[in-house]
C-alpha positions, 0 to 999 in steps of 0.5 A: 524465501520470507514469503514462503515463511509467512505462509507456512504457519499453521493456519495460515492457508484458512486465516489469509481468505478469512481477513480479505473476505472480512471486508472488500476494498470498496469497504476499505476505501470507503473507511479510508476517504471518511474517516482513516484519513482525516485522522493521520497526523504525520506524513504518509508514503503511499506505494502500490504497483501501477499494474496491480490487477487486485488493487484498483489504481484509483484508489491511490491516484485520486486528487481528492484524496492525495490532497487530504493527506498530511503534509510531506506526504507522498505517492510512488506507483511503482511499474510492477505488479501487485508484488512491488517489493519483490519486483522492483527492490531496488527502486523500493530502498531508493523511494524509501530512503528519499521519503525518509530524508535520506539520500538513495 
C-alpha cells in the first residue's frame, strides 16, 4: 500500500527514470569506495537482497571495501530480491533491532 502511495504523486512516473538515469551504479560505486566512505564516521548497516538482478552483489560483499567502514559496521544480504523490505519484513525488524542494540 506505501509503495502505491509514493508512486502516485504528481510527477512521479517522469522524476524516478530522471534520478537513476542522472548517474549509473558504476558512478555510484565509484563515488562511493573514493570518498563517501572515508567520510562516514558512525557505524553503517549495509542491507541488500543476495538475488537483487538491478544491484550487483559485489558492490556490497567487497572485503576492501567492508574493511574501510567504520567500526560497528555491518552487512546483512538478505535471501530476497531487489524488494528485501517487503520480501523478507519480518528478518528486516530482527537485523535492525540487532544492529541497533536491541534484542529482535
Amino acid at each position: 500500500m506505501r509503495t502505491i502511495q509514493e508512486f502516485s504523486y504528481t510527477g512521479i512516473a517522469s522524476a524516478v527514470p530522471r534520478y537513476f538515469h542522472s548517474s549509473s551504479f558504476e558512478q555510484e560505486w565509484i563515488d562511493r569506495r573514493t570518498r563517501l566512505i572515508g567520510s562516514w564516521t558512525c557505524p553503517v548497516l549495509l542491507l541488500q537482497g543476495s538475488d537483487d538482478p538491478l544491484q550487483p552483489r559485489e558492490f556490497y560483499d567487497d572485503p576492501e571495501v567492508l574493511a574501510k567502514l567504520p567500526a560497528g559496521s555491518g552487512l546483512h544480504l538478505f535471501d530476497t530480491g531487489h524488494f528485501w523490505p517487503f520480501e523478507a519484513p519480518g528478518e528486516m525488524v530482527e537485523v535492525l533491532l540487532s544492529f541497533l542494540g536491541r534484542p529482535a
